[in-house]
PyMOL commands that place a pseudoatom at each C-alpha (Angstrom):
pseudoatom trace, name=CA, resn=UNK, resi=1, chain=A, elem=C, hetatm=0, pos=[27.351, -3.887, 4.899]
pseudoatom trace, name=CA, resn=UNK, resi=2, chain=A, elem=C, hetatm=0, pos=[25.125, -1.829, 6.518]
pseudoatom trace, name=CA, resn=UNK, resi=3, chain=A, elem=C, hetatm=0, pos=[21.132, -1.672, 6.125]
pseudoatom trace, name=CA, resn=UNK, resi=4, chain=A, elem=C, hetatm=0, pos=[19.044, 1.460, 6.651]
pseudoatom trace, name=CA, resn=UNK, resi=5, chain=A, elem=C, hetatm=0, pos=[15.444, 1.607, 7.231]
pseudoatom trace, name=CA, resn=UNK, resi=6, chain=A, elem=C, hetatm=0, pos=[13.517, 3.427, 4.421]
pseudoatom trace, name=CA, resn=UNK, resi=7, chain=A, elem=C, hetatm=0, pos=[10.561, 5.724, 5.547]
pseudoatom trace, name=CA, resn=UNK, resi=8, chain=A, elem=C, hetatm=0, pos=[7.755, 5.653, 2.554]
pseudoatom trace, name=CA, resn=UNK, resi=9, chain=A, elem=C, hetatm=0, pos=[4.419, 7.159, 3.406]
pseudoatom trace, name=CA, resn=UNK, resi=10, chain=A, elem=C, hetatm=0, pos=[1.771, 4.925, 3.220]
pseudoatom trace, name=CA, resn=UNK, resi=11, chain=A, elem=C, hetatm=0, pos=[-0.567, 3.667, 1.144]
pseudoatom trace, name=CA, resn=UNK, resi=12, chain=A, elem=C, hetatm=0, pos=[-4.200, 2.897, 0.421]
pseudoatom trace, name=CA, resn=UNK, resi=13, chain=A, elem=C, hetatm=0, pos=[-4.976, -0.417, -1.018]
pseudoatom trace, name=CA, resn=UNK, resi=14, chain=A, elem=C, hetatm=0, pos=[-6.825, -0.741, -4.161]
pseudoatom trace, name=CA, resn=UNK, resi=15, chain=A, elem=C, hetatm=0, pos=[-10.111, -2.890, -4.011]
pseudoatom trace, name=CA, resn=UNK, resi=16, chain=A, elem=C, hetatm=0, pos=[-9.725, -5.800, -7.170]
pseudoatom trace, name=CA, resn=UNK, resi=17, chain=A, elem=C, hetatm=0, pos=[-10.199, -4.246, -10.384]
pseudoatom trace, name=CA, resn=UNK, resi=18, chain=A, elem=C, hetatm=0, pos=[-11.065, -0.436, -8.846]
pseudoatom trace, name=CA, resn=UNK, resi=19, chain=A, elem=C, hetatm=0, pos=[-8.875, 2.356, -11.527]
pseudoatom trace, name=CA, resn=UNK, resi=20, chain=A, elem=C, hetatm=0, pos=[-8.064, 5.498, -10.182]
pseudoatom trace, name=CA, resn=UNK, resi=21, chain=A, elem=C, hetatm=0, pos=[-10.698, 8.517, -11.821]
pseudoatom trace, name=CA, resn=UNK, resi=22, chain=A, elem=C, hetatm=0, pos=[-8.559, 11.352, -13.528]
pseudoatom trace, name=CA, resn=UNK, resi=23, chain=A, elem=C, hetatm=0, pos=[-9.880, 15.025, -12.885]
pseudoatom trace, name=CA, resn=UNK, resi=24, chain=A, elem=C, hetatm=0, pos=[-11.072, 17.164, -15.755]
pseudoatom trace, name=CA, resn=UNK, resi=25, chain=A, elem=C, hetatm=0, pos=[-7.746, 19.221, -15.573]
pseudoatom trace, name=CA, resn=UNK, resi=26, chain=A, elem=C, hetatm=0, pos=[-5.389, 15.640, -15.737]
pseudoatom trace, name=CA, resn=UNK, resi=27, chain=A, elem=C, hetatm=0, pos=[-7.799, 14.599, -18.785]
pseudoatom trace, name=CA, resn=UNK, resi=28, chain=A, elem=C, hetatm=0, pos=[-5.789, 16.134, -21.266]
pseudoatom trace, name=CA, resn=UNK, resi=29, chain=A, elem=C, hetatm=0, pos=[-2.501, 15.012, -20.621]
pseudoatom trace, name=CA, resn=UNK, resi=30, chain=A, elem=C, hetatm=0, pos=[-4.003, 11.546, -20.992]
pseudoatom trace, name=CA, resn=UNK, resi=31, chain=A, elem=C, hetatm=0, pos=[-2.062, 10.727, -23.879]
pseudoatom trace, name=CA, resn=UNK, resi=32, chain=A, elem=C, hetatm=0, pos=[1.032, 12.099, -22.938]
pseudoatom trace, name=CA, resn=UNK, resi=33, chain=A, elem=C, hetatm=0, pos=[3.878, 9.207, -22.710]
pseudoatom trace, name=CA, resn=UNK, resi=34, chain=A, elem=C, hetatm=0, pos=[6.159, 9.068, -19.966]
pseudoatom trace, name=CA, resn=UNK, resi=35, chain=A, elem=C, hetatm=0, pos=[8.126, 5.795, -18.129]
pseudoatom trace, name=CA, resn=UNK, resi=36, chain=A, elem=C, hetatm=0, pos=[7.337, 4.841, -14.735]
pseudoatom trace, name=CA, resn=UNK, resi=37, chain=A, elem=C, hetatm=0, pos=[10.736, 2.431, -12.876]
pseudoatom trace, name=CA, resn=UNK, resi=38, chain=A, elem=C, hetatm=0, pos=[9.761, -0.054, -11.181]
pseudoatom trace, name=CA, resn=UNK, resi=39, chain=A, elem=C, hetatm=0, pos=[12.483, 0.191, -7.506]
pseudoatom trace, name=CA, resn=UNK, resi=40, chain=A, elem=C, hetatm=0, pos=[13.233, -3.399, -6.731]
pseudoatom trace, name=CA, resn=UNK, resi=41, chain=A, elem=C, hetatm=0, pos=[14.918, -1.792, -3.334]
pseudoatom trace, name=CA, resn=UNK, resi=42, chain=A, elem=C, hetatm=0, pos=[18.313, -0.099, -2.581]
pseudoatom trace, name=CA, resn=UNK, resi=43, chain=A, elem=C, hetatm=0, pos=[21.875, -0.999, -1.908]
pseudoatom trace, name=CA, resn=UNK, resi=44, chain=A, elem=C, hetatm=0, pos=[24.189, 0.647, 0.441]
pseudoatom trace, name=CA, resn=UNK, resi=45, chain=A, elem=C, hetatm=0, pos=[27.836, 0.628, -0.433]
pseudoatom trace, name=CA, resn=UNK, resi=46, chain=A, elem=C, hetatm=0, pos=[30.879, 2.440, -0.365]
pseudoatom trace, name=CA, resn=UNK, resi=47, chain=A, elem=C, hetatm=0, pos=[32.947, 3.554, -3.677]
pseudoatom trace, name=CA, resn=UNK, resi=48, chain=A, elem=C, hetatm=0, pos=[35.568, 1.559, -2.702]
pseudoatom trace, name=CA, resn=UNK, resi=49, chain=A, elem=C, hetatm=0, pos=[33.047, -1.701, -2.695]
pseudoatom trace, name=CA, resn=UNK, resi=50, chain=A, elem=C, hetatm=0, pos=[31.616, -0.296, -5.903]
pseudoatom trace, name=CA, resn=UNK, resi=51, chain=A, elem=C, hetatm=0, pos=[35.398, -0.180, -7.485]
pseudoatom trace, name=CA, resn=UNK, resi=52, chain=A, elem=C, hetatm=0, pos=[35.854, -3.775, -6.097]
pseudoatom trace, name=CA, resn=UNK, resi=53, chain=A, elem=C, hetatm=0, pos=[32.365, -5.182, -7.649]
pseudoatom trace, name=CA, resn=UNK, resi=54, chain=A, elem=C, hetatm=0, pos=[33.372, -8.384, -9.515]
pseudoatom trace, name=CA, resn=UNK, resi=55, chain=A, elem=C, hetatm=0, pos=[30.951, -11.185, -11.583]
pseudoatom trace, name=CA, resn=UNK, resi=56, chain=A, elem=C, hetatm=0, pos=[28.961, -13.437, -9.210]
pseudoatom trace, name=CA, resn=UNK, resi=57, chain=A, elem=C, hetatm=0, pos=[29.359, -10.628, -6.059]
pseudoatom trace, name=CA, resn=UNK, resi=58, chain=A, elem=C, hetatm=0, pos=[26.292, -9.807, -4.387]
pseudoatom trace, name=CA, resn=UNK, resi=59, chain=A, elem=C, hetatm=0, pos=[24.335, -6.792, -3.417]
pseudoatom trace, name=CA, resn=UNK, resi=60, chain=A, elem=C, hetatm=0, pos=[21.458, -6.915, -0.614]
pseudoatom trace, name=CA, resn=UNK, resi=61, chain=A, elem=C, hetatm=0, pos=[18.746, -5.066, -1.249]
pseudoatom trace, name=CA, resn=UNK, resi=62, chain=A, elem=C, hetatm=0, pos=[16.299, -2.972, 1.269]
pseudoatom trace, name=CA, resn=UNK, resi=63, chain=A, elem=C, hetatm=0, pos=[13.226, -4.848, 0.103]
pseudoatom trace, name=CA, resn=UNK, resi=64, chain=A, elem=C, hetatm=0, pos=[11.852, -7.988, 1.717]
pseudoatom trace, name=CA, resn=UNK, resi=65, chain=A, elem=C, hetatm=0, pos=[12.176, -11.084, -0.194]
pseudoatom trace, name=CA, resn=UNK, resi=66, chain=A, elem=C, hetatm=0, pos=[7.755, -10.626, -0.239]
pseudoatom trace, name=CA, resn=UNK, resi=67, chain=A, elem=C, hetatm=0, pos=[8.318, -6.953, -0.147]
pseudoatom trace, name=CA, resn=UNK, resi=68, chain=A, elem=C, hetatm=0, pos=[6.278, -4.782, -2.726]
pseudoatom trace, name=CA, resn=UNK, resi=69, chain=A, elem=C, hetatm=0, pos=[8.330, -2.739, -5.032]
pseudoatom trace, name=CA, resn=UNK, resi=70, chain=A, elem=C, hetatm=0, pos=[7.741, 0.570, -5.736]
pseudoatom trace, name=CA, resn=UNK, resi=71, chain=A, elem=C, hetatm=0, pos=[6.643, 2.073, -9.014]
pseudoatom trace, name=CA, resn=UNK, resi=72, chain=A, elem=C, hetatm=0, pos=[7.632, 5.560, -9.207]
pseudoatom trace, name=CA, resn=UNK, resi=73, chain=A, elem=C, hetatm=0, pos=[7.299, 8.335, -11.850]
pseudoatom trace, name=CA, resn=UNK, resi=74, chain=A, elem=C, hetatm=0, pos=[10.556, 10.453, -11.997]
pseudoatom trace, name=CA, resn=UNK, resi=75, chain=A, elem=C, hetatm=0, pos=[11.592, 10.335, -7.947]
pseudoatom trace, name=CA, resn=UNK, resi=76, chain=A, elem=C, hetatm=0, pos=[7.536, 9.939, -6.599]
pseudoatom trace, name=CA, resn=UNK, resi=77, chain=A, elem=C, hetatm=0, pos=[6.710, 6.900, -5.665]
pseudoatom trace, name=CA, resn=UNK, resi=78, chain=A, elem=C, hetatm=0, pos=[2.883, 6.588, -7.001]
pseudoatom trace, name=CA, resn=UNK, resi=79, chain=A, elem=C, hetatm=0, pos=[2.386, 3.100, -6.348]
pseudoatom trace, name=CA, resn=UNK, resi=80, chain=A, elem=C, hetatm=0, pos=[3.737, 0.027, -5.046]
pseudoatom trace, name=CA, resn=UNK, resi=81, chain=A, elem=C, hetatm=0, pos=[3.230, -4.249, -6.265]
pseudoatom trace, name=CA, resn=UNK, resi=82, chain=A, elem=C, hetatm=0, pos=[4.391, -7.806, -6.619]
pseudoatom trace, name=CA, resn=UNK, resi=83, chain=A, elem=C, hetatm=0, pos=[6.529, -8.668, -9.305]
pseudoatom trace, name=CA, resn=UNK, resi=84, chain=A, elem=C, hetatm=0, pos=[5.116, -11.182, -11.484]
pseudoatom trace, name=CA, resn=UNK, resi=85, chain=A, elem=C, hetatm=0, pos=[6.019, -12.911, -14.781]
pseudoatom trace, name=CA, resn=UNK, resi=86, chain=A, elem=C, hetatm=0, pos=[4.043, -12.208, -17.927]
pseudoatom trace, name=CA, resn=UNK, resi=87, chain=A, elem=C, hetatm=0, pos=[4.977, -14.774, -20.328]
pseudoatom trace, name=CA, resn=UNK, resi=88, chain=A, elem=C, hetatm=0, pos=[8.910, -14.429, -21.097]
pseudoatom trace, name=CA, resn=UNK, resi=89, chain=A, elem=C, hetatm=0, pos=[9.412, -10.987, -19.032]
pseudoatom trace, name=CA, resn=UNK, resi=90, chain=A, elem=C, hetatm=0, pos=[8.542, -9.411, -16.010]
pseudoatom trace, name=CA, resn=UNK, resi=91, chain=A, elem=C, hetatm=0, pos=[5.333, -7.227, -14.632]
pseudoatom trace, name=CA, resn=UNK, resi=92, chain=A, elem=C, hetatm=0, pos=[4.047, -5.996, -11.681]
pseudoatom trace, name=CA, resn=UNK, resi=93, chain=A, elem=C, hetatm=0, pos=[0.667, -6.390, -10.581]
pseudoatom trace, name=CA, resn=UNK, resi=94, chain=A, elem=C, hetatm=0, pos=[-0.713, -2.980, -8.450]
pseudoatom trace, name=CA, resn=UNK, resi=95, chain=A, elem=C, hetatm=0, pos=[-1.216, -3.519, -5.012]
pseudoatom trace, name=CA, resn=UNK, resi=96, chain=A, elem=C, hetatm=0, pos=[-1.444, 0.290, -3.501]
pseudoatom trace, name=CA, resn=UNK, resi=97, chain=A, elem=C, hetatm=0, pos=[-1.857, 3.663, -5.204]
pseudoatom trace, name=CA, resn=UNK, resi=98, chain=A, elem=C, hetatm=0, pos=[-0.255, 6.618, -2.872]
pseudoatom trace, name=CA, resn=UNK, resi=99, chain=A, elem=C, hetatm=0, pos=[-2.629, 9.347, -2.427]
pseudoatom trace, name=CA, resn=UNK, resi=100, chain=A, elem=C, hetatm=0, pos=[-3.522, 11.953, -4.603]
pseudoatom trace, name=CA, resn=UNK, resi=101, chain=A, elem=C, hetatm=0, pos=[-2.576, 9.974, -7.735]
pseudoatom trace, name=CA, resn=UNK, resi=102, chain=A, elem=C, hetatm=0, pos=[-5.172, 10.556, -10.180]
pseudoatom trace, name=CA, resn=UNK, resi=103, chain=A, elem=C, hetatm=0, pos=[-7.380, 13.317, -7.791]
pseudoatom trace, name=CA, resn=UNK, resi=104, chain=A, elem=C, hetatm=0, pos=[-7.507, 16.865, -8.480]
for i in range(1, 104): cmd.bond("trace and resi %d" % i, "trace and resi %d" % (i + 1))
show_as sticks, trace
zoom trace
């Protein structure tokens, strides 16, 4: 199996606690819902490995084992955290916001 480096641009750490202001013009779309994925990293394979995938097989990922994953709206990646539990399930606690998220 081969692993390929992934270039992401970086980003800028949020201080604990700081939120991100929205412009006037992003104000109104506020309450608009959408779902953001949550990338736990990549897996390179061939289709003939995918046709040959049985129970208990494993796939390596991209991401380091303390890697953060990215949280990305549609294909843009507009953050990145650590994976955490919350009670029964799974979260993800913000570590970096890219750029531009939530400026004019």
């Amino acid at each position: 199996m081969t692993v390929q480096t992934i270039d992401l641009p970086s980003l800028s750490p949020l201080s604990q606690g700081q939120a991100l202001e929205a412009s006037p013009r992003l104000a109104a779309l506020a309450g608009v819902q959408t779902t953001l994925t949550v990338v736990a990293g990549h897996a390179h394979s061939t289709v003939g490995e995918i046709l040959e995938l049985k129970d208990g097989m494993l796939l390596q990922l991209s991401t380091p084992l303390n890697g953060a994953f990215d949280i990305c709206l549609g294909t843009t990646v507009v953050a990145r955290g650590q994976l955490v539990a919350v009670g029964e399930q799974f979260g993800i606690r913000v570590t970096e916001v890219a750029p531009g998220v939530g400026s004019e």
